[in-house]
Backbone as JSON Lines, residues from 0, in Angstrom:
{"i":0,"aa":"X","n":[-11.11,-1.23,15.32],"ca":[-9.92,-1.5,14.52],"c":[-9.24,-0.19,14.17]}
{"i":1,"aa":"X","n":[-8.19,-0.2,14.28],"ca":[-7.32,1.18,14.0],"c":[-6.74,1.12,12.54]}
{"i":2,"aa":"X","n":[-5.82,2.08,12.4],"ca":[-5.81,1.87,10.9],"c":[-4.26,1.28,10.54]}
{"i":3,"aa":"X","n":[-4.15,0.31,10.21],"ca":[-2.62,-0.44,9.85],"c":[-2.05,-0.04,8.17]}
{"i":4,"aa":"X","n":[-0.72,0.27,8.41],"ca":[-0.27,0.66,7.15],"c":[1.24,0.21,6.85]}
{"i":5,"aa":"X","n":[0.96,-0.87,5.9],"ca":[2.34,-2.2,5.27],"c":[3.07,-0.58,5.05]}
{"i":6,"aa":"X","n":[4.15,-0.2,5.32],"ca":[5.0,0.55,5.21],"c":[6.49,0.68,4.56]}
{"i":7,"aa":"X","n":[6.62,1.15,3.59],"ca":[8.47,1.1,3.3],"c":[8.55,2.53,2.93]}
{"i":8,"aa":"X","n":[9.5,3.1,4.41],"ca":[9.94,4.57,4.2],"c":[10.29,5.25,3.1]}
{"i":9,"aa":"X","n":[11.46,4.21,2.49],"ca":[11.89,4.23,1.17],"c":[11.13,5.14,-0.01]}
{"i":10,"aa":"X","n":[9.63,4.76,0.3],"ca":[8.77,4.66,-1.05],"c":[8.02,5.86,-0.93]}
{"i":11,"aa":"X","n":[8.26,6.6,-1.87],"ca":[7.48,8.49,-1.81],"c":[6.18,8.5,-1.31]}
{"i":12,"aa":"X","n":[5.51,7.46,-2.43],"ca":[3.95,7.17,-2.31],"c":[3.52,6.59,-0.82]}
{"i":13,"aa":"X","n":[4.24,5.71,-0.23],"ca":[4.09,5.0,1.23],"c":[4.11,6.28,1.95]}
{"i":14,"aa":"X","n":[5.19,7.11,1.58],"ca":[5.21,8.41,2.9],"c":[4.16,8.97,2.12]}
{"i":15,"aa":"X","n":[3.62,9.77,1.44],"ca":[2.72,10.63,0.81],"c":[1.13,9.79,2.13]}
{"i":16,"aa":"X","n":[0.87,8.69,1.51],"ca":[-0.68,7.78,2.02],"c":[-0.13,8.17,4.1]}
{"i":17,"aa":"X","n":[0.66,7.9,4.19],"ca":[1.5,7.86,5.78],"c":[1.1,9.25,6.25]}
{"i":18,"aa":"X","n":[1.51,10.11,5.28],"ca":[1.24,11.99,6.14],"c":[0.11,12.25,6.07]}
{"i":19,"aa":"X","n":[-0.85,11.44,5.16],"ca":[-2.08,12.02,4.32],"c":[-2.77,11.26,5.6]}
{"i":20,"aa":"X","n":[-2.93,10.07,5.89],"ca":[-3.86,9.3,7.08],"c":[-3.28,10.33,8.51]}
{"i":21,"aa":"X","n":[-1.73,10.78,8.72],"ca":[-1.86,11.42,10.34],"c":[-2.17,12.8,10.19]}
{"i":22,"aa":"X","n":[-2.25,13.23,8.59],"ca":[-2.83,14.45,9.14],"c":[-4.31,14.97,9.16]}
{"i":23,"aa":"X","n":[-4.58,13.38,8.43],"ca":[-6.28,13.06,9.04],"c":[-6.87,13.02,10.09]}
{"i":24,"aa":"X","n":[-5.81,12.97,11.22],"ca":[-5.63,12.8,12.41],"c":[-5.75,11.71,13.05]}
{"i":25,"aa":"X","n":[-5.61,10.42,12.29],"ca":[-4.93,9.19,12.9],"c":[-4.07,8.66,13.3]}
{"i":26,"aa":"X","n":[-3.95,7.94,14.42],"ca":[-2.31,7.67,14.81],"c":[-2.28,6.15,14.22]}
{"i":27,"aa":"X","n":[-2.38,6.1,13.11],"ca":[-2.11,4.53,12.53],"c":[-1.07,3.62,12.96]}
{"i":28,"aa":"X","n":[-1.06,2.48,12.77],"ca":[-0.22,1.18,13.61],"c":[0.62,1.33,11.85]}
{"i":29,"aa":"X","n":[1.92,1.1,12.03],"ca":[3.04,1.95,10.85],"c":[3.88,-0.14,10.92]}
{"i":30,"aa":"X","n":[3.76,-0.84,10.3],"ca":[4.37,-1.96,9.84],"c":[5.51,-1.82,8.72]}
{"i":31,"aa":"X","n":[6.69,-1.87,9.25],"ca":[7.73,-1.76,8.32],"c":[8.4,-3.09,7.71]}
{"i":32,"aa":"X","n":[7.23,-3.54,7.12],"ca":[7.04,-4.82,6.16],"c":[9.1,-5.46,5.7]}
{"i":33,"aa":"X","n":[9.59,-4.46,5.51],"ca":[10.68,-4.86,5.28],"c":[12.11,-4.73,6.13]}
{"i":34,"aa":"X","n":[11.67,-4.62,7.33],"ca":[11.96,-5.28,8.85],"c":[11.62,-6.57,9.09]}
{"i":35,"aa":"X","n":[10.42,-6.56,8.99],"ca":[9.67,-7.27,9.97],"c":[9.11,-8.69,9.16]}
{"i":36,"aa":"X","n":[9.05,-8.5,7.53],"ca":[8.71,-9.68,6.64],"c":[7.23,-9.84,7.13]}
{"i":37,"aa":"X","n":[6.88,-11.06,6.14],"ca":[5.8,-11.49,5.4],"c":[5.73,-12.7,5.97]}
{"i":38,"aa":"X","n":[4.73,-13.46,6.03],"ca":[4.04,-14.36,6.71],"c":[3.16,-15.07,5.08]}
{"i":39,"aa":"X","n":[3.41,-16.29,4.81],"ca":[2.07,-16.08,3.81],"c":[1.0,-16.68,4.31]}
{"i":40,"aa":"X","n":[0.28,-16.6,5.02],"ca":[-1.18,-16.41,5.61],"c":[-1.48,-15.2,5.9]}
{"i":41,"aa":"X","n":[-0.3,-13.92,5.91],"ca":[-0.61,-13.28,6.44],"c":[-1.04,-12.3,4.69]}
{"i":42,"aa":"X","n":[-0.06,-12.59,4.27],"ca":[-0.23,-12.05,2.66],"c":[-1.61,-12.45,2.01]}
{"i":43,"aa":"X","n":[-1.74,-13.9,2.26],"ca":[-3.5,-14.12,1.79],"c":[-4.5,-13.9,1.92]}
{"i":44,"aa":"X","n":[-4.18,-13.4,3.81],"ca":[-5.2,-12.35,4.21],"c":[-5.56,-11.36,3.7]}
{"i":45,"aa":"X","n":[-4.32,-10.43,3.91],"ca":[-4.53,-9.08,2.92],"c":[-4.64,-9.35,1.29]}
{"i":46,"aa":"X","n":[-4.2,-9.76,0.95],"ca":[-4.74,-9.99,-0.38],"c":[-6.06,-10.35,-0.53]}
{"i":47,"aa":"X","n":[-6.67,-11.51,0.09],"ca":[-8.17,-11.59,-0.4],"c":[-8.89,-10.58,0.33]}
{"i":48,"aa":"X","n":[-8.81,-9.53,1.1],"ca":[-9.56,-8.48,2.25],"c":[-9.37,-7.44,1.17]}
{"i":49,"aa":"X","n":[-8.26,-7.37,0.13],"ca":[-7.9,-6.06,-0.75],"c":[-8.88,-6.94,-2.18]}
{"i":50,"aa":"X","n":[-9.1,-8.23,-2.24],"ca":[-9.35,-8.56,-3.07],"c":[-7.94,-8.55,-4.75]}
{"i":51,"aa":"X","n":[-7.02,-8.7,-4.12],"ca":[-5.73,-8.56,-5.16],"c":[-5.34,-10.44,-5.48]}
{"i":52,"aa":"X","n":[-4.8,-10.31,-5.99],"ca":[-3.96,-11.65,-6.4],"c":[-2.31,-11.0,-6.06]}
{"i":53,"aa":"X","n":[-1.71,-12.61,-5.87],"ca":[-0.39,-12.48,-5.41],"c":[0.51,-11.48,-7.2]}
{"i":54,"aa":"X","n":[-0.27,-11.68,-8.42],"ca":[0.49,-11.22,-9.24],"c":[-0.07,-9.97,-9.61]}
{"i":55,"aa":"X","n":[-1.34,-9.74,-8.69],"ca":[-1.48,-7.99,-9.06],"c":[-1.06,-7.29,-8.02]}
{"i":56,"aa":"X","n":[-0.49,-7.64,-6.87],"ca":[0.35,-7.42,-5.76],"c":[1.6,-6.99,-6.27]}
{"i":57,"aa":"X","n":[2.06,-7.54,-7.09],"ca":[3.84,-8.07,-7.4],"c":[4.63,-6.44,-7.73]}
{"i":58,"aa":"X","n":[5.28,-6.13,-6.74],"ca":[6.22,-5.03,-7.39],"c":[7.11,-5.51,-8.26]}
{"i":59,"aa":"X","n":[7.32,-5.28,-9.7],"ca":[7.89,-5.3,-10.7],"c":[8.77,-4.54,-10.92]}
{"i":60,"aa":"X","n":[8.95,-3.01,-10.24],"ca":[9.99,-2.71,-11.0],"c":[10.84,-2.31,-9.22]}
{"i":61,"aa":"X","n":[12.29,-2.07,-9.32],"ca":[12.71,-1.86,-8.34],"c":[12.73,-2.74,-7.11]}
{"i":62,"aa":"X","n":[12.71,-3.8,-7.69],"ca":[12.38,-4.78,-6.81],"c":[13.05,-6.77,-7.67]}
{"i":63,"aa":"X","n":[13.48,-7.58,-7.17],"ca":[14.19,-8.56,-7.92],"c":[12.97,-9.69,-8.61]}
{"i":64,"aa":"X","n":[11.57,-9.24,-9.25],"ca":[10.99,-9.77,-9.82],"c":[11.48,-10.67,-11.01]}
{"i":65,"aa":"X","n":[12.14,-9.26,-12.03],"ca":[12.74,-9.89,-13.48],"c":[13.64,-11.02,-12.75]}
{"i":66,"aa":"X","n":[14.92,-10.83,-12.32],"ca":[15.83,-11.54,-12.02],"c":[15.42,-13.28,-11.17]}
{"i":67,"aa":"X","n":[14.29,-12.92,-10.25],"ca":[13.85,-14.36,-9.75],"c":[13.23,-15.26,-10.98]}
{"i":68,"aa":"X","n":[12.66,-14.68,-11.95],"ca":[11.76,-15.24,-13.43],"c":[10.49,-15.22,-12.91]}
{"i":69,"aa":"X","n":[9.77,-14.16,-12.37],"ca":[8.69,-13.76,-11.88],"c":[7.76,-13.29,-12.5]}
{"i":70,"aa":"X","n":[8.1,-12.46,-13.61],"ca":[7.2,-11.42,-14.45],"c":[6.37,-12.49,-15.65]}
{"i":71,"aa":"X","n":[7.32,-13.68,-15.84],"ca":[6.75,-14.58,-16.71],"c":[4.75,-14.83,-15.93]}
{"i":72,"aa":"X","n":[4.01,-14.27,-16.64],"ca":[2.35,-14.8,-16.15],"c":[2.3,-16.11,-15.6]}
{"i":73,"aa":"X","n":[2.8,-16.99,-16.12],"ca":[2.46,-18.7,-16.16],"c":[3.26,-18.95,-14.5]}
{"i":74,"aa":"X","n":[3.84,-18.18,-14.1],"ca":[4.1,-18.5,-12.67],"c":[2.96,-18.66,-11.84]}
{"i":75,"aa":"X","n":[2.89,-19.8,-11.11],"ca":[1.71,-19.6,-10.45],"c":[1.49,-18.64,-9.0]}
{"i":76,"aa":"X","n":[0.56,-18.86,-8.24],"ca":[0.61,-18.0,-6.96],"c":[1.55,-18.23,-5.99]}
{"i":77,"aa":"X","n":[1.12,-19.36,-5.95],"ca":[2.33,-20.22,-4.72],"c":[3.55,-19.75,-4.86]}
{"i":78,"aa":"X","n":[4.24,-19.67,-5.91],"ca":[5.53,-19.7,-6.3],"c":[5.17,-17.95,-5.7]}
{"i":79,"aa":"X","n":[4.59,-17.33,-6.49],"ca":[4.58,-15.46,-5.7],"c":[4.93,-15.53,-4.42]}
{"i":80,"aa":"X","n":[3.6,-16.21,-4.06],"ca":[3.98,-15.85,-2.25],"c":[5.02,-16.28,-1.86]}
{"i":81,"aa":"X","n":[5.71,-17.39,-1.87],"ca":[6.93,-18.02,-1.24],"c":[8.09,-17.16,-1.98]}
{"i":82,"aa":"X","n":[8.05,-16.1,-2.89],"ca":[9.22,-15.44,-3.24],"c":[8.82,-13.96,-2.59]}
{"i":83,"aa":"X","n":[7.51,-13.77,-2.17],"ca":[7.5,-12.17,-1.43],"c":[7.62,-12.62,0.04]}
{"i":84,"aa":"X","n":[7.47,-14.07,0.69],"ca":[8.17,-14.4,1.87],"c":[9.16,-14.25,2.18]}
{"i":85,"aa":"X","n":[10.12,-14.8,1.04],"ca":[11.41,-14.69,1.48],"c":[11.76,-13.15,0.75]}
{"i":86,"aa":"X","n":[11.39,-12.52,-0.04],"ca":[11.95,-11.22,-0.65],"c":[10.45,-10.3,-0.43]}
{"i":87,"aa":"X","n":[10.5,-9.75,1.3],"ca":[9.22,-9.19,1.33],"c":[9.33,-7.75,0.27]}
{"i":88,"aa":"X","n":[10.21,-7.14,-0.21],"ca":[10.5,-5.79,-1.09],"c":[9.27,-6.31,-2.66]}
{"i":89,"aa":"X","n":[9.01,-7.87,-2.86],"ca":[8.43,-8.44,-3.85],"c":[6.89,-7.67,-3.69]}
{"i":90,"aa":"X","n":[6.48,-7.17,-2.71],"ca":[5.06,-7.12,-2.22],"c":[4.95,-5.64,-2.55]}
{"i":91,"aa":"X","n":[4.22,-5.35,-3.57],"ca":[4.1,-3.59,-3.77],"c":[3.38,-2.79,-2.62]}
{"i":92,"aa":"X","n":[3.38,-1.44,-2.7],"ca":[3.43,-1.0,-1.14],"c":[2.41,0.46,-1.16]}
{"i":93,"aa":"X","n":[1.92,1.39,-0.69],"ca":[1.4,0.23,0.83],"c":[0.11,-0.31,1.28]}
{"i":94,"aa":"X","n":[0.05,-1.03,1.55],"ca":[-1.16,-2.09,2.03],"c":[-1.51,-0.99,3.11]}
{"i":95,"aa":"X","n":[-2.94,-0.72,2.58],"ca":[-3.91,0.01,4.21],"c":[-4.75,-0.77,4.32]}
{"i":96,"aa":"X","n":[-5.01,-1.59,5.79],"ca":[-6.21,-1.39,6.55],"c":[-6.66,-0.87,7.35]}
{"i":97,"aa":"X","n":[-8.35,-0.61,7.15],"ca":[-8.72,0.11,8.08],"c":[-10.19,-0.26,8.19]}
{"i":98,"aa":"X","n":[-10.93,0.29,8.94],"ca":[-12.24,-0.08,10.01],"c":[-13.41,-0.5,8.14]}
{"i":99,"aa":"X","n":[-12.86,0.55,6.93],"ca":[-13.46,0.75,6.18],"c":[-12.97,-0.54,5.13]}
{"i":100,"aa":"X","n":[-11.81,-1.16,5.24],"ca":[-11.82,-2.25,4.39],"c":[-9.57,-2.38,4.18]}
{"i":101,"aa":"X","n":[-9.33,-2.72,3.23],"ca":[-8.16,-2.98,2.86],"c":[-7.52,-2.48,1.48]}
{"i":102,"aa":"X","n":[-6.72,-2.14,1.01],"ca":[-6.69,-1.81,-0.13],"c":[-4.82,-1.45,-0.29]}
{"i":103,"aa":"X","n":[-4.52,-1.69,-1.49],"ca":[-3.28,-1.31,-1.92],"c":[-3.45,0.53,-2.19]}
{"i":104,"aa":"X","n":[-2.76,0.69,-2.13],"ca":[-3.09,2.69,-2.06],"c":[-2.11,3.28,-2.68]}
{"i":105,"aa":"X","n":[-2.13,2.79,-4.3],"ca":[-1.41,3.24,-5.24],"c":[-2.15,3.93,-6.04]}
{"i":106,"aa":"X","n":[-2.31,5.26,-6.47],"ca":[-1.52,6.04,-5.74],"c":[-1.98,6.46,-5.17]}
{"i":107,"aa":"X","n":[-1.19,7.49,-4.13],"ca":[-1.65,8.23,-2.87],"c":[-3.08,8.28,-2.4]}
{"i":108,"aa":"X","n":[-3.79,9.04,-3.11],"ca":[-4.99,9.18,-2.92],"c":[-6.03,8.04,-2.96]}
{"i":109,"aa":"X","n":[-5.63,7.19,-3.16],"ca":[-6.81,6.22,-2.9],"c":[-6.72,5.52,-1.79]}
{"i":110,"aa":"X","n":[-6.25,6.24,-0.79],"ca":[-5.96,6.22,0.51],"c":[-7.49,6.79,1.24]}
{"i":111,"aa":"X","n":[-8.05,7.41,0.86],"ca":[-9.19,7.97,0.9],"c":[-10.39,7.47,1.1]}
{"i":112,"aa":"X","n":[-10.31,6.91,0.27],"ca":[-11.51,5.44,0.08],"c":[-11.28,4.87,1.22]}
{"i":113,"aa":"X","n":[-10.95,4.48,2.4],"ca":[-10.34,4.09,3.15],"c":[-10.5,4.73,4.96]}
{"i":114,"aa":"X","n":[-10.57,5.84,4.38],"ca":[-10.75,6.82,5.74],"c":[-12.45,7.43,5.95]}
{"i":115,"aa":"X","n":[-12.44,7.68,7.18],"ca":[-13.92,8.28,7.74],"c":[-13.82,9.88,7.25]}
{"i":116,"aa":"X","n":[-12.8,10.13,7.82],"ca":[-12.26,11.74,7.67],"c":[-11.37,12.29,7.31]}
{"i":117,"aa":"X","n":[-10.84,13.44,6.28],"ca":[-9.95,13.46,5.62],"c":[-9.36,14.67,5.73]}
{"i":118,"aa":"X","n":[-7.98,14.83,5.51],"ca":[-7.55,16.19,6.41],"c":[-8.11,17.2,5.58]}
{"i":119,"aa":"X","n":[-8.23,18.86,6.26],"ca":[-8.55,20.01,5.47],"c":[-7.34,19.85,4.26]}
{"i":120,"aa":"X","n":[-8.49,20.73,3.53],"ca":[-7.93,20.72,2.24],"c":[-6.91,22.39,2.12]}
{"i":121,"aa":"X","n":[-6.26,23.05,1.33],"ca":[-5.78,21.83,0.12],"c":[-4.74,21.01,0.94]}
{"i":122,"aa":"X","n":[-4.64,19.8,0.11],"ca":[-3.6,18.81,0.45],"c":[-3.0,18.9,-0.36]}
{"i":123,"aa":"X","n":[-1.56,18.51,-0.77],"ca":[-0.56,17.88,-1.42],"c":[-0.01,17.01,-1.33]}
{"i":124,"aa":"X","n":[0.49,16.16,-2.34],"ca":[1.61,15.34,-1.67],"c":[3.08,15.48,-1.76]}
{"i":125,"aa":"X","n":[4.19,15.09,-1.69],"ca":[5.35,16.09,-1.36],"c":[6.1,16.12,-2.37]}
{"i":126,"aa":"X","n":[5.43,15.72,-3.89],"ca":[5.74,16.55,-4.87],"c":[5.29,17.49,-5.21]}
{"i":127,"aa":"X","n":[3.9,17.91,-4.53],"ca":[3.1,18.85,-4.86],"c":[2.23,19.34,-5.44]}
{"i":128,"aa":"X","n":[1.72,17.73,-5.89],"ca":[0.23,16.79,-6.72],"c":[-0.67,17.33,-5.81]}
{"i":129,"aa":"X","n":[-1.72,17.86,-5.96],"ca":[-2.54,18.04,-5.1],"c":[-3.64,16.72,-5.38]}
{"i":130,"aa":"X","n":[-4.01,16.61,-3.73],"ca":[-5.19,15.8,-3.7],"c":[-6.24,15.43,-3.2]}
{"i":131,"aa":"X","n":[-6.66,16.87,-1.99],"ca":[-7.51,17.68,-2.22],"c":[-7.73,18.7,-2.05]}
{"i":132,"aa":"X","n":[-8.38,19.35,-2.7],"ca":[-8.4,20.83,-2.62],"c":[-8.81,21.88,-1.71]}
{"i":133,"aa":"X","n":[-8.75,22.48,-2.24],"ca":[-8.78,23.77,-0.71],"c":[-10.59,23.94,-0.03]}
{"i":134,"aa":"X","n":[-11.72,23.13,-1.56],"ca":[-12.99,22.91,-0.95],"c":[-13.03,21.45,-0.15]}
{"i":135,"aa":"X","n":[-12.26,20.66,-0.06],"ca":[-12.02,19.44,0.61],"c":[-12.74,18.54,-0.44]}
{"i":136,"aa":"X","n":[-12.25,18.64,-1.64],"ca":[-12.75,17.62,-2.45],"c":[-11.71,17.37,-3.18]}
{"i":137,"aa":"X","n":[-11.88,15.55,-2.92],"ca":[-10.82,14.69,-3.8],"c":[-10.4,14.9,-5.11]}
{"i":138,"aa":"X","n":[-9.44,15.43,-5.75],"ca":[-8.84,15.87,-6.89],"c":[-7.96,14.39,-7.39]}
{"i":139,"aa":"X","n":[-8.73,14.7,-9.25],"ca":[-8.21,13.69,-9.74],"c":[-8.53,11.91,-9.61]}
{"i":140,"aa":"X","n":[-7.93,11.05,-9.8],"ca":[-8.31,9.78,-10.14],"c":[-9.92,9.5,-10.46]}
């Protein structure tokens, strides 16, 4: 299995996890989720493989949550998924899988958890957070 990554260019953190896996030296399979949309079987997959729920998934901000009446708890799942179907931007970002499991990879670095091998250190990300250091050990979280 290679390593797949739900993608939106858009999103600092999506590119940050994106440079951090190729300069691990993976050529990851790059899904531009908001091209290409959501499937919900395909969302339930990744969700129960990440172990998330459709409302700990839910991008809330920057995204038309408030406005659909989404943020209200008492919404159920169903209603989530069929609004990140049709509004895949609803689905917070980015979803990694890989040989090691699935996971939402907010933030950057817990992209890590995730990989066999991790690029030399130091790393940054392209604000200039470091995350890991120049002994190749994970900094922070």
């Amino acid at each position: 299995m290679s390593i797949v990554i739900h993608h939106n260019p858009d999103c600092g953190t999506s590119r940050n996890v994106l440079q951090l896996v190729r300069d691990a030296g993976y050529d990851p399979v790059v899904v531009e989720y908001l091209q290409t949309g959501w499937t919900k079987p395909q969302l339930q997959a990744l969700f129960a493989a990440a172990g998330l729920t459709p409302r700990a998934a839910l991008r809330e901000k920057k995204s038309p949550a408030e406005d659909l009446g989404l943020l209200d708890p008492s919404v159920p799942d169903e209603v989530l998924l069929d609004a990140m179907v049709e509004h895949p931007v609803l689905v917070n970002r980015p979803i990694v899988a890989s040989p090691k499991g699935v996971k939402l990879c907010r933030p950057s670095g817990a992209v890590l958890d995730l990989l066999e091998k991790w690029p030399a250190g130091p790393w940054a990300k392209s604000d200039g957070e470091l995350v890991i250091d120049a002994d190749g050990n994970r900094v922070g979280e």
